[in-house]
C-alpha positions in Angstrom: 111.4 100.5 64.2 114.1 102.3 65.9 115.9 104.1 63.3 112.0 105.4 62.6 111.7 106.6 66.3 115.5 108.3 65.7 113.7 110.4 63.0 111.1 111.4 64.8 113.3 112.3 67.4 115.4 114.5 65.6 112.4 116.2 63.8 111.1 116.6 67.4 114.3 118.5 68.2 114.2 120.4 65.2 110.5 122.0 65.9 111.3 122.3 69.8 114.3 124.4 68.9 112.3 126.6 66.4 109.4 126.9 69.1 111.9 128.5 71.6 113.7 130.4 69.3 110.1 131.9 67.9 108.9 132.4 71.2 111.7 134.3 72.4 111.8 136.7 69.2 107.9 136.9 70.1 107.9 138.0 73.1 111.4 140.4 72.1 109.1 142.1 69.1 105.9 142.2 71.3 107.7 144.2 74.5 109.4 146.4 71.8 106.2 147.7 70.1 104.4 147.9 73.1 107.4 150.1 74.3 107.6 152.2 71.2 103.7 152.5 71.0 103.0 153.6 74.4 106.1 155.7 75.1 107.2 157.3 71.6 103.9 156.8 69.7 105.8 154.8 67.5 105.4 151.9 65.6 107.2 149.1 63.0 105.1 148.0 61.1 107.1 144.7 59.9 107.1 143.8 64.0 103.4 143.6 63.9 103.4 141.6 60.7 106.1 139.1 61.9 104.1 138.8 65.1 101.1 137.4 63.5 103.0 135.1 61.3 105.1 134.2 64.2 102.4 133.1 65.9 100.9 131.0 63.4 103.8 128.9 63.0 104.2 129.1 66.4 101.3 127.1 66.9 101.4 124.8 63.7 104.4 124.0 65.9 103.2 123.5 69.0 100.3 121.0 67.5 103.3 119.3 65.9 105.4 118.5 69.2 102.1 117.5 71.1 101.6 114.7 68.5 105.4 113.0 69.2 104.3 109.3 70.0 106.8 109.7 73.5 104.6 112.9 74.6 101.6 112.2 74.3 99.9 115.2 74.9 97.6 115.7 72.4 94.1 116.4 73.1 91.9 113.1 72.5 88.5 112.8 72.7 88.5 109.4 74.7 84.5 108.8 75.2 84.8 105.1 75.2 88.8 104.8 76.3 87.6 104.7 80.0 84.6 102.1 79.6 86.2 99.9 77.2 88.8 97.3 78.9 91.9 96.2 77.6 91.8 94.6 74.8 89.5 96.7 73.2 90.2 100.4 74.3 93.9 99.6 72.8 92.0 98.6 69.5 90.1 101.5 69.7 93.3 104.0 70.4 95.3 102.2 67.2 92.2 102.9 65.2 91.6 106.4 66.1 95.5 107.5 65.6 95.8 106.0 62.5 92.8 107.9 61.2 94.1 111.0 62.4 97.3 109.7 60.5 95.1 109.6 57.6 93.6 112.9 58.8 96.7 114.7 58.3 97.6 113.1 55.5 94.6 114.3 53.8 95.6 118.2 55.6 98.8 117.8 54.0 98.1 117.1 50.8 95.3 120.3 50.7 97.8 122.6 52.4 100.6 121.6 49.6 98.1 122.4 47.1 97.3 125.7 48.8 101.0 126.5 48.6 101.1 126.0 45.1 98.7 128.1 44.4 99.7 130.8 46.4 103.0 130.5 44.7 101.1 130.7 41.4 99.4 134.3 42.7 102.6 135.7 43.9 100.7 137.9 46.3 104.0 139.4 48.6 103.9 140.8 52.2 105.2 143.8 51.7 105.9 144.6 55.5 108.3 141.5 55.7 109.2 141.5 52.0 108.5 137.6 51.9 106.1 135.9 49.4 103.0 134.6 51.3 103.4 131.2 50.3 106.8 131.3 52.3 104.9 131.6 55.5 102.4 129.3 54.1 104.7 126.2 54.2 104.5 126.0 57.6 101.0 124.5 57.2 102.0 121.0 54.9 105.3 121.1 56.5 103.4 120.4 60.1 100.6 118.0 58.7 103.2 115.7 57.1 104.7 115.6 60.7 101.8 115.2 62.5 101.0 112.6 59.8 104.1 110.9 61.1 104.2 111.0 63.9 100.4 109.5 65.1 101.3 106.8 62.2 103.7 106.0 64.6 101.8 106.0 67.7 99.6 103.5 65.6 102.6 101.5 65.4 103.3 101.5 68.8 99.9 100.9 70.1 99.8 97.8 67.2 103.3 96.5 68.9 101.8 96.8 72.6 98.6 94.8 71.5 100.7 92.3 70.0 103.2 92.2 72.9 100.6 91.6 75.7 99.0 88.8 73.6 102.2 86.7 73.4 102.1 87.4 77.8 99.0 85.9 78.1 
């Protein structure tokens, strides 16, 4: 179990560092064309393009990290997680992150299969000169974390269920 938490640790690390460094170069690009726009009537073109695509994978990202089983911090729709007592509001919260495991399992395999056939169209963004399918790997690239990553929340939730059963 550990050396699976280790992984998601580092991958954790690994999106955390691209979120900063992609926010940063945001927010760079963003001041600069509002600059040039408003003061030279001036615009680069390839600054507005990365700025959209920065974005999206910006918040691919940002869904990714939320999911980490030591954050927390994704959104849950927890209608029965304050009326249900433990036992069963643990069973429910193992059942509902492993289905959203599924969930973005199922994501990840559509959004691979969207890549390939972007690929297959070749379709280029001329602005950046990158291939959309490029800034389309983002999408199976975050699913198969998030995938992960609430498989291993199920795990834990399984191993807490299991642990305060042997206390009682």
């Amino acid at each position: 179990m550990k050396i699976l938490y280790k992984i998601e640790k580092i991958i954790y690390n690994i999106e955390l560092t691209a979120v900063v460094l992609l926010l940063l170069s945001l927010s760079v690009f963003a001041f600069s064309q509002v600059i040039l726009r408003n003061f030279f009537d001036y615009s680069i073109i390839w600054m507005a393009v990365y700025n959209n695509m920065a974005l999206l994978v910006l918040a691919m990202l940002g869904a990714s990290i939320a999911t980490s089983s030591f954050e927390r911090s994704h959104i849950n729709v927890d209608l029965f997680q304050g009326i249900l007592k433990f036992p069963y509001n643990k069973y429910l919260n193992a059942v509902l992150t492993l289905v959203a495991s599924i969930a973005c399992l199922l994501f990840f395999f559509f959004a691979a299969h969207y890549v390939d056939v972007a690929r297959g169209v070749g379709k280029v963004e001329h602005a950046i000169h990158t291939p959309e399918w490029v800034v389309a790997l983002i999408f199976p690239v975050c699913f198969l974390s998030m995938s992960y990553k609430f498989f291993l929340c199920f795990l834990t939730d399984v191993n807490d269920i299991r642990a305060r059963r042997k206390r009682r």
